[in-house]
Every structure is written in C-alpha cells, then in structure tokens.
C-alpha positions in Angstrom: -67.0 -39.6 3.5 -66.2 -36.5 5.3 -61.9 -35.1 4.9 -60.1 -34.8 7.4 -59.9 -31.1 8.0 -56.1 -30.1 6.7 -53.8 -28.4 9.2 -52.1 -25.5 8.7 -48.7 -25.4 9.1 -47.1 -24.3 11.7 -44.8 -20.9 11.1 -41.7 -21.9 10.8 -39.6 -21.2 14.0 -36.6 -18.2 13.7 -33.6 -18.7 15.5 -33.1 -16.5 18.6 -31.4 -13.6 18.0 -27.8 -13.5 19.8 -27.6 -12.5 23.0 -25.6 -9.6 23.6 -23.2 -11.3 26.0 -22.6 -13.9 23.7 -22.3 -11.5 20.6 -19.7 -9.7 22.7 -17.5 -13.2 23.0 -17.9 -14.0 19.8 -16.4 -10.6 18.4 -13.7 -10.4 21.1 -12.7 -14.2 20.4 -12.8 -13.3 16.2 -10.5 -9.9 16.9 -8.2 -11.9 18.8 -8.0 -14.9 16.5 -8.0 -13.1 12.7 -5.3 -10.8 14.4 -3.1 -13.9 15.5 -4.0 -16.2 12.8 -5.3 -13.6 9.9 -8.5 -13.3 8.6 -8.1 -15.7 5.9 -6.5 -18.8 8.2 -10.0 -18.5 10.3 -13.2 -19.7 9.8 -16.2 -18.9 11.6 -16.4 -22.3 13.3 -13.4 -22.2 14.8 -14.0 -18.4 16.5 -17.2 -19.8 17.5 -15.4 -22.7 19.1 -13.0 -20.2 20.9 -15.8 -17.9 21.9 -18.2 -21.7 23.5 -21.0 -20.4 21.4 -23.3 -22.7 19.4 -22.7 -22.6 15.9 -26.1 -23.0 14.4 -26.8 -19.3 16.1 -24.0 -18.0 15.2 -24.1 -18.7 11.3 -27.3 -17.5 11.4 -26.6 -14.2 13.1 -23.8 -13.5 11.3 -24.1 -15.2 7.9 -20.4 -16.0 7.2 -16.6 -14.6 7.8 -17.3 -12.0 5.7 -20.4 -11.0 8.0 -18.5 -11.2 11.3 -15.8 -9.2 9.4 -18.6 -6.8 8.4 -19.7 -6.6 12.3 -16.0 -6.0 13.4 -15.8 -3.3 11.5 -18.9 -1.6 12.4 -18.7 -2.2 16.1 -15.3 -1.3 16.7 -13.4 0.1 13.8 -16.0 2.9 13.2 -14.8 4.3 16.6 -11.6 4.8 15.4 -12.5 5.9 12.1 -15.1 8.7 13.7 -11.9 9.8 16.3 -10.0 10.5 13.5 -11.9 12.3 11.3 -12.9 14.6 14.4 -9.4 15.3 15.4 -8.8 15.9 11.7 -11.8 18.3 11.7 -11.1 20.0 15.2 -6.9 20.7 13.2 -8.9 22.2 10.3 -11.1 24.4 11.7 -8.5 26.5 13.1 -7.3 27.4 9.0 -3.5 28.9 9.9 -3.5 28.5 13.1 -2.8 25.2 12.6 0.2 23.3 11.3 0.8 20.5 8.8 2.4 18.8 12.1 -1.7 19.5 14.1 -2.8 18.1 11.3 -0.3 14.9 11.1 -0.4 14.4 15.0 -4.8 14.8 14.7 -3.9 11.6 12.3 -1.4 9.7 14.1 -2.2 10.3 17.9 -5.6 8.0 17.3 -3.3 5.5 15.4 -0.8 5.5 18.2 -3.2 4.6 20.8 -4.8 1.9 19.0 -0.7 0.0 18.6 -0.1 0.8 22.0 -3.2 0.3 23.9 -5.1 -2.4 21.8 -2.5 -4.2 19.9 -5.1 -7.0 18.7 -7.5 -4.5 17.6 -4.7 -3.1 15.4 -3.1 -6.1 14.0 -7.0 -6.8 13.0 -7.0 -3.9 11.1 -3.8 -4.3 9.1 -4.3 -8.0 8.3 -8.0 -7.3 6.7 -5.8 -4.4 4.4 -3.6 -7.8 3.4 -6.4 -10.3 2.9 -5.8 -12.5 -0.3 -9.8 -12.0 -0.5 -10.7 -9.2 -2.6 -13.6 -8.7 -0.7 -12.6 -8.3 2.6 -9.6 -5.8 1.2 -12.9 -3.6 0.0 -14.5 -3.5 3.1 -11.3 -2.7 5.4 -10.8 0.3 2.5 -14.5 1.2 2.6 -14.6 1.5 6.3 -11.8 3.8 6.5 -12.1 6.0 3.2 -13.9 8.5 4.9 -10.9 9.5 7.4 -8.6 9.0 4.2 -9.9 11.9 2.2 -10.7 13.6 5.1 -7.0 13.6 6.0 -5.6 14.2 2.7 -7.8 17.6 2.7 -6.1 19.1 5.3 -3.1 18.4 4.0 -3.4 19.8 0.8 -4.3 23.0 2.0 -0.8 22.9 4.4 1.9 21.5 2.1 4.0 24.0 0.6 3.9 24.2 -3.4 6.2 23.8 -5.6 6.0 19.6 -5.2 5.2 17.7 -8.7 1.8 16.3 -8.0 3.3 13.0 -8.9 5.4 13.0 -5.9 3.1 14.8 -3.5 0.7 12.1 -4.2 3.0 8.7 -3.1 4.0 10.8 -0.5 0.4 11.5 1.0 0.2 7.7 0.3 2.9 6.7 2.2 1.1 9.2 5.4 -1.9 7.3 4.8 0.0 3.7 5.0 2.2 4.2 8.0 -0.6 3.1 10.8 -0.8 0.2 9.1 2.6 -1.0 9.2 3.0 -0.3 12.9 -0.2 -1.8 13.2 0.6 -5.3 12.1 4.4 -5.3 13.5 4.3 -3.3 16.6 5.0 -7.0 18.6 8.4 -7.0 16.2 9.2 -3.1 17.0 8.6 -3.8 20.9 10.5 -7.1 20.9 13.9 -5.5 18.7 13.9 -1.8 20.8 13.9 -4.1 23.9 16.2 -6.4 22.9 19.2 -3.3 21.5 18.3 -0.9 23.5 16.6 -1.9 26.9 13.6 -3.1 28.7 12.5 0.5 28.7 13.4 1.8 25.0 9.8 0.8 23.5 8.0 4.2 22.7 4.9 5.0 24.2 1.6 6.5 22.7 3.1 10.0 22.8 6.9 10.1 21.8 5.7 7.5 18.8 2.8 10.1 17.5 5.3 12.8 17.8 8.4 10.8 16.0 5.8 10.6 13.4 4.8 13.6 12.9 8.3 14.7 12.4 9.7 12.1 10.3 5.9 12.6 7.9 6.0 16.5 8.1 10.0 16.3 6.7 9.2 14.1 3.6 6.2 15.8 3.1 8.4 19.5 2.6 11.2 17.8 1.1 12.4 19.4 -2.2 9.6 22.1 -1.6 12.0 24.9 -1.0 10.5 25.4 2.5 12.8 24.3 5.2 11.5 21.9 8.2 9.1 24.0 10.5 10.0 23.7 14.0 7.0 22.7 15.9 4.8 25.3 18.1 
C-alpha cells in the first residue's frame, strides 16, 4: 500500500511590517501619553488603543514598552541630541573666541526650544530620567551621554581655576540637570508666571536660554576669584 505523499509545511506567515503612517500614530500617541501619564503608568496596549492600531502588529513591531521607548528615542530624541552636540562643537571650534556663556547658550538654546515649542516631547524626556525602571533610566542616560561629555568638555577648558574639583564637578552636574527640570514642569512655570505676573510674563525660547546662561555662567565662577563676565 502506497503513503500518502507527506506535505511540507507551509512557511510560516510574518506579520506585515508597520506601515509608516501607522508607526508615525503610534509614536506620536506613546510621546503624548508617557509624557501625560509617565512611562511607567503606560502600557503598550493602551498607546495602541489611543493610536486605533491593531495590537497584534504592534507587539510584534515593537516588542514591548521598552522597545517603543527604545524607538522614541531614536526617532526623535537623537535630533536633539545631534543639535546639541553641533552647537556645542560649532562654540568650541572658535577656542577664545568663544565664551563659557557661547558655550552655555550652544547647550541651553536647543533645550529651550524643545520646553517651548514641544512641550510633550520634553516632558517625555524628563519622565524616562525618573522611571522607577532601571532600564528605561539607562536608555534615556545612554541616548544623551554623548552631548553630556561633549558639553562638559567645553566647559572645562572655559571655567576659571582655582574651583576644588569637588565643587566644579556638582556644579557641571547641576548645568547638565537644568533642562530636565524645565522639561518636566514648564506647564507649572507657565501656569505660576501667568497667574503673579500676567498673561504675558511666561518667557519665551530666547529670554529663558539667556536667563540661563546667566544664572549657570555665575555659579559656575563663583568663589573662582574671577568676577561675572559681561556678555559680548
């Protein structure tokens, strides 16, 4: 008695990759939702809910929150990230003719747009730095180490001496960290200048860089024996 011949099984069937319109609402409706909720009140189901995308895809595509995270970062924060570091670089070509405040305004004027102009982006940014999961801390650190060391560089080379190291260092910190509170409250900062001081008090991209690079370049000289530079 002849066997029947045995089939071979058919390959199994991959998902479709996402399309790029749908990748795009599913990033946009995750940045708007981890910045409003934070990233560790979200899950992936619910930003795909938001977003009207089917979730099987979406798992697939992305993997997990950490993955979207991951995508976030890559798609959008890079930018920033790459801004900085070329404004930073532009400030540090020019060796003297450039001033620890061209370097602190290269480093704050990117930062300043960002809270001003794309408040969820930002808020995104700051509540991945305060993620009770480890992991996610380590990526939002590891996508913008680059631009930290990069920034702390040029400064160095501009800070007068004289500073004990111990100091110099929280104090570079505390440069570093600033974004990041304005980042996550700049909705408080907007809602208390209004409210004391006038529908019109909020700062805009400019006069907040430039408060900043004051109020950094001061505690930066402080106790240096070199007295606050005027700016050029």
């Amino acid at each position: 008695m002849l066997k029947p011949a045995r089939r071979k099984p058919s390959p199994a069937r991959r998902p479709r990759e996402v399309p790029e319109d749908t990748r795009a609402r599913i990033l946009d409706a995750a940045e708007r939702l981890f910045a409003e909720r934070g990233v560790d009140a979200v899950s992936v189901r619910s930003v795909l809910k938001e977003a009207g995308v089917n979730v099987a895809l979406a798992h697939y595509h992305f993997g997990s929150r950490e993955g979207l995270i991951e995508e976030l970062l890559r798609t959008r924060v890079t930018a920033h990230e790459a801004e900085l570091i070329r404004a930073i670089d532009e400030m540090d070509g020019r060796g003297k003719g450039a001033t620890l405040e061209d370097v602190l305004r290269a480093w704050f004027a990117p930062a300043a747009r960002l809270v001003t102009e794309r408040p969820a982006l930002g808020k995104l940014l700051a509540q991945i730095q305060v993620s009770a999961n480890p992991q996610i801390r380590g990526m939002g650190r590891d996508a913008m180490r680059p631009a930290f060391y990069r920034l702390g560089e040029a400064l160095l080379s501009r800070v007068p001496g004289g500073i004990e190291p111990r100091r110099l260092l929280l104090r570079l910190y505390m440069v570093v960290s600033i974004p990041s509170v304005f980042l996550a409250t700049w909705d408080l900062v907007l809602s208390s200048a209004r409210r004391r001081l006038g529908a019109d008090a909020a700062p805009d991209a400019a006069a907040l860089t430039e408060e900043l690079v004051a109020f950094c370049a001061a505690g930066l000289r402080a106790g240096s024996g070199a007295g606050a530079k005027k700016e050029g």
